[in-house]
C-alpha positions as protocol buffer text, in pm:
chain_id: "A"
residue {
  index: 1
  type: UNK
  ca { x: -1228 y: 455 z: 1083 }
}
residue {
  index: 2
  type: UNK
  ca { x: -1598 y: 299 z: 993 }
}
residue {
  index: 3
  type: UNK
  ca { x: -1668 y: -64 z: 963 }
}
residue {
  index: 4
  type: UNK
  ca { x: -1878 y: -138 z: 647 }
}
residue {
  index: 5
  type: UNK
  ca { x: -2020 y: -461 z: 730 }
}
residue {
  index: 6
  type: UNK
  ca { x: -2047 y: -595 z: 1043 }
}
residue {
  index: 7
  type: UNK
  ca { x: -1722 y: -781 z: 1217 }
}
residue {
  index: 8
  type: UNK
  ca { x: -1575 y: -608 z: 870 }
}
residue {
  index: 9
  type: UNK
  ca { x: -1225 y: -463 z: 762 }
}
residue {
  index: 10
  type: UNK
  ca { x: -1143 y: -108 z: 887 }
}
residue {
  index: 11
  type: UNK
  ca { x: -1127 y: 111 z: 692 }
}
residue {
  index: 12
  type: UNK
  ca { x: -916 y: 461 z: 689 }
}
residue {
  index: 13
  type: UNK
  ca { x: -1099 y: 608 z: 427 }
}
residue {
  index: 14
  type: UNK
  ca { x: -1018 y: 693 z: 19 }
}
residue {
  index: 15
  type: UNK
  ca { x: -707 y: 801 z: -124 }
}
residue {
  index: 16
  type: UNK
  ca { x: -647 y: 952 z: -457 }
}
residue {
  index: 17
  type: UNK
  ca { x: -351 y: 893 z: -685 }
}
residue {
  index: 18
  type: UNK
  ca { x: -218 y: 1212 z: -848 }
}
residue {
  index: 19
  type: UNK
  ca { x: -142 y: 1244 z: -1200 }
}
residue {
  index: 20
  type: UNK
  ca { x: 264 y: 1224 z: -1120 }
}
residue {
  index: 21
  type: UNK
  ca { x: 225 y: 891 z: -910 }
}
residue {
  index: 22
  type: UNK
  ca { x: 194 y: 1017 z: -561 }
}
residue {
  index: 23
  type: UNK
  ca { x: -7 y: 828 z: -288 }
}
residue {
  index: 24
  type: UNK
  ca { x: -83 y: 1013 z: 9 }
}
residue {
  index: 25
  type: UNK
  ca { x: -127 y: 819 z: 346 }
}
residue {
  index: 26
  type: UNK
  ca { x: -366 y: 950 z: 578 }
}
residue {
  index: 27
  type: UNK
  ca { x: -188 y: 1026 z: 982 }
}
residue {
  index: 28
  type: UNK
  ca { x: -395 y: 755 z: 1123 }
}
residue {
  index: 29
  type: UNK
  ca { x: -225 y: 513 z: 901 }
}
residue {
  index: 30
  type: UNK
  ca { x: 113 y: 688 z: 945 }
}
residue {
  index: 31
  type: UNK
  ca { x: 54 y: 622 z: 1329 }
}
residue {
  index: 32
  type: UNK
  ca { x: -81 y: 278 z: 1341 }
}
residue {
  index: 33
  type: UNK
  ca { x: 181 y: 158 z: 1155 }
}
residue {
  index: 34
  type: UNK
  ca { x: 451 y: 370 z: 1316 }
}
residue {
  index: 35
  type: UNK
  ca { x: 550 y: 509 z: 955 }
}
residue {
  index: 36
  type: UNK
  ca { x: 747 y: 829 z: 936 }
}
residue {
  index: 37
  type: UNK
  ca { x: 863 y: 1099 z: 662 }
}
residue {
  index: 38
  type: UNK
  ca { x: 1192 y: 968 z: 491 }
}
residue {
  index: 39
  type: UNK
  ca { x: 1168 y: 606 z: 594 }
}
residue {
  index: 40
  type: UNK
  ca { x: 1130 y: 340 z: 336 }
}
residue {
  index: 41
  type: UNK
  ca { x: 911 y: 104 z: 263 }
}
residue {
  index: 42
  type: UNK
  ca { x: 824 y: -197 z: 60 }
}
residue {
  index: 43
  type: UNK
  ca { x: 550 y: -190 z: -128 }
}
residue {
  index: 44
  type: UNK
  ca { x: 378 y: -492 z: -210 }
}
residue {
  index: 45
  type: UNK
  ca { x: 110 y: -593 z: -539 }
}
residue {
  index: 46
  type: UNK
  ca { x: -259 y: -660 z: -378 }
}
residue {
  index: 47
  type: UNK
  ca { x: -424 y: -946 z: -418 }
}
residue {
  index: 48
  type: UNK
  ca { x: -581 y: -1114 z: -695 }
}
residue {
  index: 49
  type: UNK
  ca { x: -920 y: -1009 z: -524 }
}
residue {
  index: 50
  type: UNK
  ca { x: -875 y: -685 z: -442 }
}
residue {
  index: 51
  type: UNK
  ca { x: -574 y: -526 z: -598 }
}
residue {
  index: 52
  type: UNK
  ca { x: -389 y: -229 z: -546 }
}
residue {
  index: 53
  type: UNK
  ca { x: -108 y: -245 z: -358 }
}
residue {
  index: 54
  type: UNK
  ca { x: 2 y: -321 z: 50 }
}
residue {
  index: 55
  type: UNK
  ca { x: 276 y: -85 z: 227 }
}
residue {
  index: 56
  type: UNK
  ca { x: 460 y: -238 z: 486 }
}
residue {
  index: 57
  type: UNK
  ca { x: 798 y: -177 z: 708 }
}
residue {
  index: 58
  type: UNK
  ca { x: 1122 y: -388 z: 595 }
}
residue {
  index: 59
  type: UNK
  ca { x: 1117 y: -496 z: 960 }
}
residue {
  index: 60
  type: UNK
  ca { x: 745 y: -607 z: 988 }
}
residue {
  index: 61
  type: UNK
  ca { x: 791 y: -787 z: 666 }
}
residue {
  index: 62
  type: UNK
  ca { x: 1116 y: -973 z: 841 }
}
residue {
  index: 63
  type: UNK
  ca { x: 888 y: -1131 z: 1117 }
}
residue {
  index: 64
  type: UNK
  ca { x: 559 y: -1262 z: 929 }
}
residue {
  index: 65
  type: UNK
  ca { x: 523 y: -1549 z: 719 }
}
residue {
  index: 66
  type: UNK
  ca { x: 645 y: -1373 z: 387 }
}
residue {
  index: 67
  type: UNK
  ca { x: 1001 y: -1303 z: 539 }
}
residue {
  index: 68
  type: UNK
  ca { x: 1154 y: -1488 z: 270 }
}
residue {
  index: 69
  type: UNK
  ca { x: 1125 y: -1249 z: 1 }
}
residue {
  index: 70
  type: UNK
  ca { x: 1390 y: -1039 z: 162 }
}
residue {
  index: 71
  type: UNK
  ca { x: 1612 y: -1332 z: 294 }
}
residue {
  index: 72
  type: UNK
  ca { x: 1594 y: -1423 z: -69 }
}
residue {
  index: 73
  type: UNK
  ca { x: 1620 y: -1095 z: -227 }
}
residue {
  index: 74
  type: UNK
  ca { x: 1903 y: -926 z: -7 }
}
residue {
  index: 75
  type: UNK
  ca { x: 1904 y: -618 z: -261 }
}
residue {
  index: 76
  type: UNK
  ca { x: 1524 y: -544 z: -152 }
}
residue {
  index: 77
  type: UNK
  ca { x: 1556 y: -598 z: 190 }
}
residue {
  index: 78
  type: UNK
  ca { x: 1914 y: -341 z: 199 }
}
residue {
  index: 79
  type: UNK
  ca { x: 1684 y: -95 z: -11 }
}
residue {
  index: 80
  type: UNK
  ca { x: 1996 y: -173 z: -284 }
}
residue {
  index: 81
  type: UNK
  ca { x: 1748 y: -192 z: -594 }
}
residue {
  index: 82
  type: UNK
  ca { x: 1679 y: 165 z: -783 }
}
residue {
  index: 83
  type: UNK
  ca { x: 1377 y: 318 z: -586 }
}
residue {
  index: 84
  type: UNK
  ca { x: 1074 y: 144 z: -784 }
}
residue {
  index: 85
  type: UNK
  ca { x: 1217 y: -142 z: -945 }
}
residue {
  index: 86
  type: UNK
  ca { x: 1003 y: -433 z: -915 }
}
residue {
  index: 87
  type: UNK
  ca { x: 1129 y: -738 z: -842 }
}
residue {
  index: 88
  type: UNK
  ca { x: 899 y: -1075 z: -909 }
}
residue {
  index: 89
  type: UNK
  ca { x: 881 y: -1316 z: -665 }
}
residue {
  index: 90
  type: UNK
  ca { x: 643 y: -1603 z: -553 }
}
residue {
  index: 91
  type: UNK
  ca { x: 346 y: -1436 z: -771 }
}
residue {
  index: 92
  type: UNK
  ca { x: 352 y: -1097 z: -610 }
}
residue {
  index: 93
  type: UNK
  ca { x: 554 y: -796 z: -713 }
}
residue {
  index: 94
  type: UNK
  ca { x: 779 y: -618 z: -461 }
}
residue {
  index: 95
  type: UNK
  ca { x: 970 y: -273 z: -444 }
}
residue {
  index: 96
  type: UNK
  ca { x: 1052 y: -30 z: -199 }
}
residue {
  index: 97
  type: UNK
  ca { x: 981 y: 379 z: -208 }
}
residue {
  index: 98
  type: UNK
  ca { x: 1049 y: 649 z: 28 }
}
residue {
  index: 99
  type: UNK
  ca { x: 785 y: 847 z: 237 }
}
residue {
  index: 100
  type: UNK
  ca { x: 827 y: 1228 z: 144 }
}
residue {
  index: 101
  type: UNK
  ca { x: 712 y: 1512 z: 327 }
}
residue {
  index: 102
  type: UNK
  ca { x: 329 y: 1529 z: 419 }
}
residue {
  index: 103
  type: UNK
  ca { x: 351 y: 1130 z: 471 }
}
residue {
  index: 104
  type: UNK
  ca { x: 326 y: 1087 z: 28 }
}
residue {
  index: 105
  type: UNK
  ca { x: 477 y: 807 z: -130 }
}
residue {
  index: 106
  type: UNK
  ca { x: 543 y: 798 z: -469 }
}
residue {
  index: 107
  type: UNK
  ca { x: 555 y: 520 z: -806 }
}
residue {
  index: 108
  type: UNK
  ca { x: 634 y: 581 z: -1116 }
}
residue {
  index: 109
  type: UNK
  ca { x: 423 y: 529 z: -1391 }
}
residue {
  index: 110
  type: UNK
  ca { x: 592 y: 211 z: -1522 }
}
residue {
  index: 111
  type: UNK
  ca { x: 553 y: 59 z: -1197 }
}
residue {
  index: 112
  type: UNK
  ca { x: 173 y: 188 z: -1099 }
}
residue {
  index: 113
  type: UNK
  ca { x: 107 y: -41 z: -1442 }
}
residue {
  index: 114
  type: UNK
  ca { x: 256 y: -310 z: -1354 }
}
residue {
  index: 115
  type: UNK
  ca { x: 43 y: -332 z: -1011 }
}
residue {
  index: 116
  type: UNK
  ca { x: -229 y: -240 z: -1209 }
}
residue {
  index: 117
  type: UNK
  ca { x: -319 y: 104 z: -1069 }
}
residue {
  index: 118
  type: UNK
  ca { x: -358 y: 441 z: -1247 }
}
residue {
  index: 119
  type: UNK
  ca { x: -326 y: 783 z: -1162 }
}
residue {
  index: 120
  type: UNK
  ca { x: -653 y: 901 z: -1092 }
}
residue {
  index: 121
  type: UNK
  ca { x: -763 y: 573 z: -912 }
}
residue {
  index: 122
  type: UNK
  ca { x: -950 y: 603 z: -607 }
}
residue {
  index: 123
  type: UNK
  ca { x: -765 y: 348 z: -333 }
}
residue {
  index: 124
  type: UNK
  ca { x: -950 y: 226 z: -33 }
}
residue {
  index: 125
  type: UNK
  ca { x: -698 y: 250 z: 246 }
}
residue {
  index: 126
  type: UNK
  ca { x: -763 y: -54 z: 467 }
}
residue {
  index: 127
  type: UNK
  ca { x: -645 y: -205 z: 807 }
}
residue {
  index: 128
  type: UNK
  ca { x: -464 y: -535 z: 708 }
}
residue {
  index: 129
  type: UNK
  ca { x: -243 y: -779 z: 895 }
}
residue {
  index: 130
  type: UNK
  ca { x: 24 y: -651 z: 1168 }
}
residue {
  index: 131
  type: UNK
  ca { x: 257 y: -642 z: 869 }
}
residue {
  index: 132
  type: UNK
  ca { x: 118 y: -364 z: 655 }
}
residue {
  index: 133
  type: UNK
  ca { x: -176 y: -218 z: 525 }
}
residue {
  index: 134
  type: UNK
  ca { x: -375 y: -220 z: 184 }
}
residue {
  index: 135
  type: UNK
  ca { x: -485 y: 17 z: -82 }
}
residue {
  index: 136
  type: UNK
  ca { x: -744 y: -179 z: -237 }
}
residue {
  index: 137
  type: UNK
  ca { x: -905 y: -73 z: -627 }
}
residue {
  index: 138
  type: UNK
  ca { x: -1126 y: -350 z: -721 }
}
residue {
  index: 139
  type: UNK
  ca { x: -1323 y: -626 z: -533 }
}
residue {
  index: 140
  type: UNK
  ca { x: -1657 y: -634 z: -336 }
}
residue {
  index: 141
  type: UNK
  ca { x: -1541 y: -447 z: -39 }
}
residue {
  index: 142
  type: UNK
  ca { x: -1466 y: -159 z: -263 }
}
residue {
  index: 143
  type: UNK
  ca { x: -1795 y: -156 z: -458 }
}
residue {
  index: 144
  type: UNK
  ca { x: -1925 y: -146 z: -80 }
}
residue {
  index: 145
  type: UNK
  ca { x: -1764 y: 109 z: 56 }
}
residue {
  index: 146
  type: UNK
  ca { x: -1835 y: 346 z: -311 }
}
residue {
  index: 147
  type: UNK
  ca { x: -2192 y: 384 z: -111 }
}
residue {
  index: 148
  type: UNK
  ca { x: -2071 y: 489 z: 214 }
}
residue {
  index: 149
  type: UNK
  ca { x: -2048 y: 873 z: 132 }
}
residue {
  index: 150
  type: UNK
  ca { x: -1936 y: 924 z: 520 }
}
residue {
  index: 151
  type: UNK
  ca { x: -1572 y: 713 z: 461 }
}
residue {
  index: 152
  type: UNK
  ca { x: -1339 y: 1016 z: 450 }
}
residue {
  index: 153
  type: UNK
  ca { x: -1159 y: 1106 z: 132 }
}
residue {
  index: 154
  type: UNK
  ca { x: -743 y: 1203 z: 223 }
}
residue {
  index: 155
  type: UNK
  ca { x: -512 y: 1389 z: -14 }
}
């Protein structure tokens, strides 16, 4: 996991998305954030800055400082919305998706618009807070790390 600036974000390395929406998420990540095949997740729209998206456990989200999106939106948090529904709240867009076999996650197509990410994007898979961790697509840190040919490439 290379730094790209000094006292810098981690970084995991580059993932694709595939034309049909899947994500893959590289082992380290699986590991660090003690993610597993079949478990679901919530995923998160990036920020303004960077964009993409942020993956994070139900149970991480309950203990940080955005808890209140799934005290306030029981159906999220019980994983009682349709798989990829997006549900608005506070500025930020929020659904939840399973992780399939060989640790892929997958959005459909009206939802990979609305976060505004495309199949074929490349996604810089970052360390981010305790909570969860970010695919970024846009942003300075991504233009950086486009000239680091060593950051590995998953999936």
């Amino acid at each position: 996991m290379p730094h790209i600036t000094k006292g810098g974000k981690y970084i995991f390395g580059w993932t694709i998305i595939r034309d049909e929406g899947t994500i893959f998420l590289p082992e380290e990540v699986m590991k660090e954030y003690d993610l597993a095949e079949f478990e679901k997740v919530i995923v998160i729209s990036g920020s303004k800055a960077t964009g993409g998206i942020v993956v994070a456990k139900n149970e991480k989200i309950q203990r940080s400082k955005i808890s209140n999106v799934l005290s306030e939106n029981q159906r999220l948090a019980k994983f009682q919305i349709t798989d990829g529904e997006l549900i608005k709240y506070k500025g930020r867009l929020y659904c939840w998706t399973a992780i399939n076999p060989g640790g892929l996650i997958k959005l459909p197509q009206k939802v990979m618009k609305e976060l505004g990410i495309t199949s074929r994007d490349n996604l810089l898979v970052i360390r981010g807070s305790n909570m969860g961790f970010v695919m970024g697509v846009k942003g300075p840190l991504i233009e950086k790390a486009k000239d680091h040919p060593e950051i590995p490439v998953f999936g």
